[in-house]
N, C-alpha and C positions, 0 to 999 in steps of 0.2 A: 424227853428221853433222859433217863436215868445215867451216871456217868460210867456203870458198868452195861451199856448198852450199846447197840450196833447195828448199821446197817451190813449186808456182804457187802466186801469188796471186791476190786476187778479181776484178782485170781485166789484161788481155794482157799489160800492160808492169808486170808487177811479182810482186815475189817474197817471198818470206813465209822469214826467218832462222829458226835452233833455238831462239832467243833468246823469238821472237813476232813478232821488230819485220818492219814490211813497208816494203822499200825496192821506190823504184821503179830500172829498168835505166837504166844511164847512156846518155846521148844520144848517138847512132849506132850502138849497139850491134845486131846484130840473134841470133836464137834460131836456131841451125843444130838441126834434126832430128835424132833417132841414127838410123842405118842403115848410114852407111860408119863403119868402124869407124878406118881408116886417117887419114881426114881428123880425125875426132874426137881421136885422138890427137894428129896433130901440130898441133889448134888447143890442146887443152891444153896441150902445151908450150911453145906458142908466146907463152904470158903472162898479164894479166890475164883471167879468164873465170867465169863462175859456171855450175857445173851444176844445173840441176832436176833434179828425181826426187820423185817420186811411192807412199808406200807403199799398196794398196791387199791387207788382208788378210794375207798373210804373204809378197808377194811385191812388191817394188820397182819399178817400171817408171820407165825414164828418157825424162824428157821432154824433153832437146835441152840447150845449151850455150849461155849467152847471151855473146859478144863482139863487138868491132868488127869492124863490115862489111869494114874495108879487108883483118882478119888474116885471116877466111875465104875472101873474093875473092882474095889473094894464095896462099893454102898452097891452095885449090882448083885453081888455073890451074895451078902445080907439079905438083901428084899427076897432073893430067891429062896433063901434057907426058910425066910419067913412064911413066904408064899407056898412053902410045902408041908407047911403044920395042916393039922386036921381041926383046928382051930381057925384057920385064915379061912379054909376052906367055908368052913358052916357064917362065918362074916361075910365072905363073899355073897354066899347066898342070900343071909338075909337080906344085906343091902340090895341085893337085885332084889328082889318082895316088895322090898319098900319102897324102890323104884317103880317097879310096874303098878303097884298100888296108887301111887302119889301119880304115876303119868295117866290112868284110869279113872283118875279123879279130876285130874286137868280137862283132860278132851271131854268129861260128862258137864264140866262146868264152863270150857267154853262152847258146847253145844248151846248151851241154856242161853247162853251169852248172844248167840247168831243170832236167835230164833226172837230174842228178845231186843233185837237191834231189828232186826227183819219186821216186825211189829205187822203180820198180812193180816189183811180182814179174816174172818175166822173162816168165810169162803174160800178160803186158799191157805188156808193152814196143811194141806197133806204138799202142798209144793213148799210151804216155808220150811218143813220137817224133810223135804227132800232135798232141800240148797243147803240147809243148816249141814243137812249130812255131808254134801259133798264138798263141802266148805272144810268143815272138820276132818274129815279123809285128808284131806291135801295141806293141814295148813299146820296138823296138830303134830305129825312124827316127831320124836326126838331126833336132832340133828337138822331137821329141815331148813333153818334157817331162815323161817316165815315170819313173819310178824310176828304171829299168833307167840312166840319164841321166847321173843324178847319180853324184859321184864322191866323194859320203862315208862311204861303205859297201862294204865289199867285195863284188863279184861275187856272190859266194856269197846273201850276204845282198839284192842286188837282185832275186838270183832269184827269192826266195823271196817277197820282197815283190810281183814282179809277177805273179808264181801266182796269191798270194791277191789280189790285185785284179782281175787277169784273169778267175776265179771268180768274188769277189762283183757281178762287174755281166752276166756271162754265164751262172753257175748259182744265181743269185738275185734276188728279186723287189725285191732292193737300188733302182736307177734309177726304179721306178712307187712304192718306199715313201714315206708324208707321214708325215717326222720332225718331230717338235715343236721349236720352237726354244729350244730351252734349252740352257748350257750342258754339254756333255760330252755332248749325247745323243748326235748323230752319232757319234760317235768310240764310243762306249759301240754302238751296232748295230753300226758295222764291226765290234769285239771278238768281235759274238755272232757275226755272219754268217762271222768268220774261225773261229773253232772249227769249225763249220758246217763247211769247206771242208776245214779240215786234217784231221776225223773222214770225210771222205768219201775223202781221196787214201790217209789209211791203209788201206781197205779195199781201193784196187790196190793197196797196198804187200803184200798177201797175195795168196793166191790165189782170192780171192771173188772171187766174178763179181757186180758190181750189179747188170746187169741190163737189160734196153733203156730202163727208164723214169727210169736214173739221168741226171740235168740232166748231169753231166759231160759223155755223150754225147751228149746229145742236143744240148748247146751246139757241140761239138765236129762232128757231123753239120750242124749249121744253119751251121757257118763254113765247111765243105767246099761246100755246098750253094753259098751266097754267090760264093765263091770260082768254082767252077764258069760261075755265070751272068754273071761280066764279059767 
């Protein structure tokens, strides 16, 4: 934790250092929210300021930026002035273009990526283009916070992670299981449930037929189904 950083403290106007100690916010200062990511930057640079944030489990959430009223009313009125040229405007745009391009380029290449982790005999290649699909549906949104997401892994290896996820909560009694809470156990099911999943795609990876009663399909059936009724 940086030394302009913070956890909340235990009422509104004050904030709890790495240290322990709990300062309260200097006087006029007020807590700008995250959301514009834009303004948030240029109030950081703009000087004194202390960020909250929040660890909850293994994941950070930021709580907002606490500086003087006058720096935020000032670089706010800016951005806006800025934000209503017919200039920002056509920026604006492109940048979405370039985003929905580069995100239509993702989900076609981690499609490639399932199908190519999925490796089914060619017997079952119209089910491995139908898992690949609904794999991709669920794993690829921007925002979702899927594996598939993250960029510390190669492709390859997101693929495979969202397989076996995508599996254990659609061909496994994984989501109604009561795990005990102790440590390692979760993680210690997922392991088993993952075996589970990888002993079952090797059996398309041949030419066995599973069967109608394999959960693969039937999961796979029940998303078409789904899909169907919107």
């Amino acid at each position: 934790m940086s030394n302009n950083t913070f956890t909340p403290g235990p009422t509104s106007h004050t904030v709890r250092a790495a240290d322990g100690r709990l300062l309260t916010v200097p006087s006029g200062w007020v807590l700008l929210p995250p959301g514009d990511a834009a303004l948030t930057r240029r109030v950081k640079a703009a000087g004194d300021h202390w960020v909250v944030a929040e660890k909850k489990g293994r994941k950070v959430f930021s709580r907002g930026i606490w500086t003087a009223a006058t720096t935020i009313e000032s670089i706010r009125a800016a951005l806006e002035a800025e934000r209503s040229t017919e200039g920002f405007a056509k920026r604006k745009e492109a940048d979405a273009r370039r985003r929905e391009k580069a995100q239509a380029e993702y989900v076609e290449d981690f499609f490639s990526a399932v199908v190519t982790f999925l490796a089914f005999h060619p017997s079952h290649a119209e089910l491995a283009q139908r898992l690949a699909s609904a794999v991709t549906q669920h794993a690829t949104p921007v925002g979702s916070g899927t594996v598939a997401r993250t960029k510390r892994i190669p492709v390859e290896q997101r693929a495979e992670a969202a397989v076996i996820a995508w599996m254990r909560h659609q061909t496994t009694g994984y989501d109604s299981l009561v795990i005990p809470r102790e440590k390692g156990k979760r993680r210690e099911v997922r392991r088993m449930l993952a075996q589970r999943s990888k002993e079952l795609l090797a059996q398309y990876r041949q030419a066995e037929v599973a069967g109608k009663h394999c959960p693969l399909q039937r999961a796979l059936l029940g998303s078409a189904t789904a899909l169907s009724e919107l």
